[in-house]
C-alpha positions in Angstrom: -17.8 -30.7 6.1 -17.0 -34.4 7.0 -19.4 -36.7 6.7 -17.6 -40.0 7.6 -15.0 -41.1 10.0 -13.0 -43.9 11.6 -13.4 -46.0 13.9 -10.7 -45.3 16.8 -10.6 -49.2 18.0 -11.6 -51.1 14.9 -10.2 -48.6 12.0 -13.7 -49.2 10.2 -15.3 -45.9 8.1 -18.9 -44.9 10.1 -21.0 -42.2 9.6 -19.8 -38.9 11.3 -23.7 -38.4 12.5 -23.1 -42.4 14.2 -22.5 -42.1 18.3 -21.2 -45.4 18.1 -19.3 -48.0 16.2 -21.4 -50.3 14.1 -19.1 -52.7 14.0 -17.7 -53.0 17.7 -19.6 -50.7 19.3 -16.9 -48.1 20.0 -18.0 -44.7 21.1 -16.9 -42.4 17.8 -15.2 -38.9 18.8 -17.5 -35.7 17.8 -15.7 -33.4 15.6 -17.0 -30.4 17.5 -15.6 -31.3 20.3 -11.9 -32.2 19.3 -9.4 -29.5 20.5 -7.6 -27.2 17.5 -4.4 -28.7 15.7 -1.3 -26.4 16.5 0.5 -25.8 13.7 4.1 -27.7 13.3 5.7 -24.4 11.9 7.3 -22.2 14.5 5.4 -18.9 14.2 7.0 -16.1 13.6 8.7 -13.9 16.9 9.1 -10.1 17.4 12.8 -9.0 17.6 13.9 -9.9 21.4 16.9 -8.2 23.5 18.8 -5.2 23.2 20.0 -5.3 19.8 17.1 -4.9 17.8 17.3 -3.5 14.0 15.9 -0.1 15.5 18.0 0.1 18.4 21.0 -0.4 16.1 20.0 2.3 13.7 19.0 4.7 15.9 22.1 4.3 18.2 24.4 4.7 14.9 22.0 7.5 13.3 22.6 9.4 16.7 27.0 8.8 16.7 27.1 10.1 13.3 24.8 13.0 14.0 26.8 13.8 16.8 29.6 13.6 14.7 28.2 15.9 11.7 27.5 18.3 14.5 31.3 18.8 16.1 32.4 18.9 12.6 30.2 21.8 11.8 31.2 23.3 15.0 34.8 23.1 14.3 34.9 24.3 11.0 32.5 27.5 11.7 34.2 28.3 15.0 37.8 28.0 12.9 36.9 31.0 10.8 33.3 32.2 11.8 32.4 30.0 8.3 32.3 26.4 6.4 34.6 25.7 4.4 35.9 21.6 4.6 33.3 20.6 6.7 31.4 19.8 3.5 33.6 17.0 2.4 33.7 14.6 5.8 29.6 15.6 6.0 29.1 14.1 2.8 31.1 11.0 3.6 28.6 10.4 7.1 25.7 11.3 5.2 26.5 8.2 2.7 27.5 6.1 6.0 23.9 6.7 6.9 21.9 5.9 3.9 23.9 2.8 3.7 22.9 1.9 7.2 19.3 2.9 6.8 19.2 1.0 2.8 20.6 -2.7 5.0 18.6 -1.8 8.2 15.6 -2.4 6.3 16.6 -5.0 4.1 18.4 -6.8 7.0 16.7 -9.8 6.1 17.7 -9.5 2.0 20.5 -7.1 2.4 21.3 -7.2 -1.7 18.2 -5.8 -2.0 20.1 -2.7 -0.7 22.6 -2.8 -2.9 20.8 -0.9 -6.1 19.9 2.2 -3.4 23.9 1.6 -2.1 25.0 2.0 -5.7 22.8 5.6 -6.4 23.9 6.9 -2.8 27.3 6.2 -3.9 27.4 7.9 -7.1 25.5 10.7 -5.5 28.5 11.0 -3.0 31.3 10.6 -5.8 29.2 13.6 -7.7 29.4 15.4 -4.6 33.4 15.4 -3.8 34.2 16.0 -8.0 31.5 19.2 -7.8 32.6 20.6 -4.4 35.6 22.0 -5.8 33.3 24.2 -8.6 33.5 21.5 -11.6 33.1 17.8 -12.6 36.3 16.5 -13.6 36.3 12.7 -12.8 33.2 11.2 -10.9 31.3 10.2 -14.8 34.3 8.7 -16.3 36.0 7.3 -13.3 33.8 7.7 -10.1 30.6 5.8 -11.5 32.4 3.1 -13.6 34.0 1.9 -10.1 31.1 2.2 -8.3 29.3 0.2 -11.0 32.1 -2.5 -10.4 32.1 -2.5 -6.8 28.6 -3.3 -6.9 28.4 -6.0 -8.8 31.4 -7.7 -7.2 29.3 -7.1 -4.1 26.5 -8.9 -4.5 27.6 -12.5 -4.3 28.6 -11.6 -0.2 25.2 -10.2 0.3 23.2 -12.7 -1.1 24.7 -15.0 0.9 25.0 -13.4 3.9 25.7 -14.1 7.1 28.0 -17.2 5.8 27.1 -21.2 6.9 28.8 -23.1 9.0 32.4 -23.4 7.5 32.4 -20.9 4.8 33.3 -17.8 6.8 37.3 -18.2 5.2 35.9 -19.0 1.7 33.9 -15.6 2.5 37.6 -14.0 3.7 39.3 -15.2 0.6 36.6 -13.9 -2.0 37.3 -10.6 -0.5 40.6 -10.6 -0.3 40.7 -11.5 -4.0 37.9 -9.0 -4.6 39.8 -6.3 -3.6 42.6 -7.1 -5.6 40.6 -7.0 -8.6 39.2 -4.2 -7.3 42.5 -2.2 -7.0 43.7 -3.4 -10.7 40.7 -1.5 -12.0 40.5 1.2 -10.0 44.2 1.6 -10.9 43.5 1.3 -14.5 41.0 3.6 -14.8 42.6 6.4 -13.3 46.2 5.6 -14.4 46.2 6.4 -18.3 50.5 5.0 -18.2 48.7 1.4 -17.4 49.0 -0.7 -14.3 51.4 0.5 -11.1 50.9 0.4 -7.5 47.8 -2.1 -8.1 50.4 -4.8 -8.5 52.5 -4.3 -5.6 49.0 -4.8 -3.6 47.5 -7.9 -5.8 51.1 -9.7 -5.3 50.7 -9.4 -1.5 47.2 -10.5 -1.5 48.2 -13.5 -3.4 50.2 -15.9 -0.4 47.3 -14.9 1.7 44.5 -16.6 -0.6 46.8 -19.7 -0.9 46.9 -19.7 2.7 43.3 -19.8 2.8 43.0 -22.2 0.1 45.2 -24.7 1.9 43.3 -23.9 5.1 40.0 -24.7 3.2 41.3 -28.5 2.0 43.3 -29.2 5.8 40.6 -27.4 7.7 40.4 -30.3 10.3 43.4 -30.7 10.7 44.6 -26.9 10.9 41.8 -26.4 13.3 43.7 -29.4 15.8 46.8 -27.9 15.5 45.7 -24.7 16.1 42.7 -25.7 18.7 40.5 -23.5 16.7 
């Protein structure tokens, strides 16, 4: 508790317990009766408007099961049986952990990205087994997704992109993705590299385009009115 305080007209320390100034003879403010500080800090706000995090994953949970239903539909009305519905289920059933894993990490989304990397193992293990055996998801499947994780988390731990970096963002995944196809091509091409350098060669004249964009950004954006 305070037990001394200033004098508002003369700046000199009294005695909190003092009605008046000593010195000048000021009336000195009672603590009990000075109204509450408000914090400087904006406190924190619920999730206004339509496109709150729940809306969004409860609109999108509802398309894909809509979606998982007409594909069930079709395939049991074709024959009275399933048969390929199994393979596009699996796919929306991965679409919707992924949603789900950044729906609640919308806030740190590469926290997802651990639960993103199991779910997609899990559905890489699900199209090799469909067929009766495992054949390529351990040695090809996982190793990829391994990779595609990793080379992920650099966009979602900064993400959404500052002012300005939303072409450096564009470039690192256009040059992502070649990487991405090189070793995808690698590992399931045992002859070496092929169609993964058609697709890096074209990617190439689009990151130097960005790279020149990034260092004339001015004035491509008043030639452009961007």
């Amino acid at each position: 508790m305070l037990t001394k305080i200033y004098c508002p007209r003369c700046g000199t320390l009294q005695s909190a317990a003092s009605a008046k100034c000593l010195l000048c003879g000021e009336t000195l403010p009672r603590l009990e009766d000075a109204a509450p500080v408000e914090p400087s800090y904006p406190r924190p706000k619920p999730e206004a408007g339509f496109w709150t995090r729940m809306r969004v994953w409860r609109l999108f949970s509802a398309v894909l099961l809509a979606a998982a239903t007409i594909l069930l539909l079709v395939d049991f009305l074709a024959n009275f049986e399933l048969s390929w519905a199994q393979w596009p289920l699996s796919a929306l059933l991965f679409a919707w952990t992924v949603l789900t894993l950044l729906v609640l990490n919308r806030k740190r989304p590469e926290r997802s990205l651990p639960g993103i990397f199991l779910a997609l193992c899990a559905f890489l293990a699900l199209l090799d087994g469909m067929d009766g055996e495992m054949t390529w998801a351990a040695w090809t499947g996982i190793p990829i997704a391994a990779f595609s994780t990793i080379g992920a988390y650099p966009l979602f731990r900064r993400w959404p992109p500052k002012a300005g970096e939303m072409s450096r963002f564009y470039g690192f995944l256009l040059g992502f993705a070649a990487v991405e196809c090189l070793f995808v091509d690698a590992m399931t091409t045992s002859a070496g590299l092929s169609w993964s350098l058609i697709v890096a060669a074209c990617v190439v004249p689009l990151l130097a385009l960005i790279a020149l964009y990034n260092l004339e950004r001015q004035r491509w954006e008043r030639f452009f009115k961007i």
